[in-house]
N, C-alpha and C positions, 0 to 999 in steps of 0.2 A: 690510611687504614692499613693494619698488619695483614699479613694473610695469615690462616687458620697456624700454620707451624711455628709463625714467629707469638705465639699468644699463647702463654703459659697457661698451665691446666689449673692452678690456683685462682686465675682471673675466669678463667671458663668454668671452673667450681661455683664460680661466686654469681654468676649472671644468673641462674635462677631465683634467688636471692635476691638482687634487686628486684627484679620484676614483679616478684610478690609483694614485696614493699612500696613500690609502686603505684601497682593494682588497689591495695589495700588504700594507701595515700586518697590516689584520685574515688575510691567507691568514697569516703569519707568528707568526698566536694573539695579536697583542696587540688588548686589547680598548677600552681608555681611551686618549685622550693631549689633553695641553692645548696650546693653542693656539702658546704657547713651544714643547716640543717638536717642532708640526707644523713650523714655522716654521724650528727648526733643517735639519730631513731634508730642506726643500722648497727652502729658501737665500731666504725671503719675510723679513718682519719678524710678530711677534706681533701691533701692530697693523692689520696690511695684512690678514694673514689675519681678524680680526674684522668689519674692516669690509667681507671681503667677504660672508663669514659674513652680515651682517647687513643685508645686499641680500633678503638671500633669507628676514629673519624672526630670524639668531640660532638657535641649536642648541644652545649651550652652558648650562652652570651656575657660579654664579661658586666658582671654591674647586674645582670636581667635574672642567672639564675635558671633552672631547667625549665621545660614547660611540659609537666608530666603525662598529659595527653599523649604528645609527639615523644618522650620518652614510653612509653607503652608501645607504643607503635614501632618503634626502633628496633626495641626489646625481642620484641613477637615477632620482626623478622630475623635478627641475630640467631635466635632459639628457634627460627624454623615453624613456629605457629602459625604460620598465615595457611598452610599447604598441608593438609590431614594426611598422614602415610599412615598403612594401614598394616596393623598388628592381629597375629593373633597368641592365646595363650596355651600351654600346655600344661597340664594338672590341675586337676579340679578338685584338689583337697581343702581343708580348711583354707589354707593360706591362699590357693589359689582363687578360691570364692571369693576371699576377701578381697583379694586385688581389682578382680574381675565386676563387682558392684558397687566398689566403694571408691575405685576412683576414678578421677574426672578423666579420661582418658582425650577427650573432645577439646579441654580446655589444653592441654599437655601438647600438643601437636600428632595425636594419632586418633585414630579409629579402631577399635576392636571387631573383626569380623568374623573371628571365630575361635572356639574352644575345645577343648582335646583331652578326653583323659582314658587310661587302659582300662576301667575298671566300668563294667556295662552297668553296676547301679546308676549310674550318672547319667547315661546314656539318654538325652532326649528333655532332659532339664533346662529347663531354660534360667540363663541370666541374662540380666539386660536385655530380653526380647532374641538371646542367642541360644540357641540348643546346644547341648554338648553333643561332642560325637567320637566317635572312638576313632580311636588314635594311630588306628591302620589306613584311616582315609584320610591323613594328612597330606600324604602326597601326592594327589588325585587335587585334594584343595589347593595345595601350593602348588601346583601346575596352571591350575585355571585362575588362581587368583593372585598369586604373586605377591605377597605379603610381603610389606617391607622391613616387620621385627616379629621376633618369637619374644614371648615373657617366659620365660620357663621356671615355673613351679614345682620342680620334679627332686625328686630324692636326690646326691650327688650319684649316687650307682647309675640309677635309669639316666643323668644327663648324657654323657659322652655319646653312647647311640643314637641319642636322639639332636644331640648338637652336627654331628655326623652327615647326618639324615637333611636335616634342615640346610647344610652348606649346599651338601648336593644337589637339594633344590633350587640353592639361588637366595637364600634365604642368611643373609650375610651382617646381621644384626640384632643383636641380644640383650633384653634385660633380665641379668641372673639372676635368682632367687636362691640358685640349686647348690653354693658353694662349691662348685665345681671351675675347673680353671681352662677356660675356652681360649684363652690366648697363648697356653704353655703349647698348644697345638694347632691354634689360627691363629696366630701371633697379626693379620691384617681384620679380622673379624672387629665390628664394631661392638662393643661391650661398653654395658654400666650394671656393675655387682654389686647387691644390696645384700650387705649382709647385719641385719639385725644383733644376729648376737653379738657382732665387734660393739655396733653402738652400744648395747644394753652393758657389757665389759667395760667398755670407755664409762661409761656413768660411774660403773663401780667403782674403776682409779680414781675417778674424779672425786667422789665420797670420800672415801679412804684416804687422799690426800688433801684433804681440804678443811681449815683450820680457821678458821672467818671469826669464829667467835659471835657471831652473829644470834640474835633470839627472836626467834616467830614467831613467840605467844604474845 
């Protein structure tokens, strides 16, 4: 098995991805499938899929094919899902609401314990069975409770301060929302940046370039 440095960010792109294929796989009752198979459903090659497989040690049997059960199971400790580490979220704007009810955060390998925004409308709102709370008592929170990721949902202005804020507590893992760049100044900080509008642009080249000649009526 590699360790983490020898294992390209393309192949660790790709492991959530299996997983859900997976999941979806065995919720559907099927129990086996070989690596050809995965391969078709997934749009990969048979060998791509093995040698990611075999980052991680190889799962398979030759002749037998995966056994998707024990692949789940694999899967969910590679990606750390066995062990809930607990997050909390900062801004409770549109977007942030949305992240904060709408996803599975339990299935994902964390826990949401708390929420944060400057603005006292918010103040006392519950999502998920969490009140919001303003956002001067973060660090009274992140002292007693030690949170293992911030989501930050916050303007790119208001991030920096508050990425700032959050190191100092100890708080050394990030998922961006905020297009703000936490590694140009944590360059060790854990980071995963979502940034929408790239994808929603990515669509558009992909439209604009794309020539199929295809009919959907």
């Amino acid at each position: 098995m590699k360790t983490q440095k020898e294992i390209s960010a393309s192949v660790i792109s790709r492991l959530p991805r299996y997983y859900r294929f997976l999941c979806d796989l065995y919720s559907n009752g099927q129990k086996r499938i070989s690596s050809k198979e995965l391969a078709d459903i997934m749009g990969f090659t048979a060998s791509q899929i093995r040698q990611d497989f075999n980052c991680f040690g190889g799962f398979g049997q030759q002749g037998y094919g995966y056994n998707i059960e024990q692949l789940i199971g694999e899967f969910a400790g590679i990606l750390g899902l066995n062990k809930l580490k607990t997050a909390i979220l900062i801004g409770a704007g549109n977007l942030g609401r949305a992240v904060a009810s709408q996803m599975s955060f339990e299935d994902k390998g964390f826990k949401l314990i708390g929420i944060f925004d400057c603005d006292p409308l918010y103040k006392g709102i519950k999502i998920r069975d969490i009140p919001i709370s303003a956002d001067d008592s973060i660090s009274d929170f992140c002292t007693e409770n030690k949170p293992d990721m911030a989501v930050l949902c916050l303007p790119a202005d208001k991030a920096p301060d508050m990425v700032d804020l959050l190191i100092s507590l100890g708080v050394k893992s990030f998922w961006n929302f905020s297009h703000y760049d936490i590694h140009r100044k944590y360059p060790a900080a854990n980071v995963e940046n979502v940034h929408l509008s790239d994808s929603l642009m990515t669509l558009s080249f992909i439209i604009k370039n794309s020539d199929t000649g295809e009919n959907y009526d």
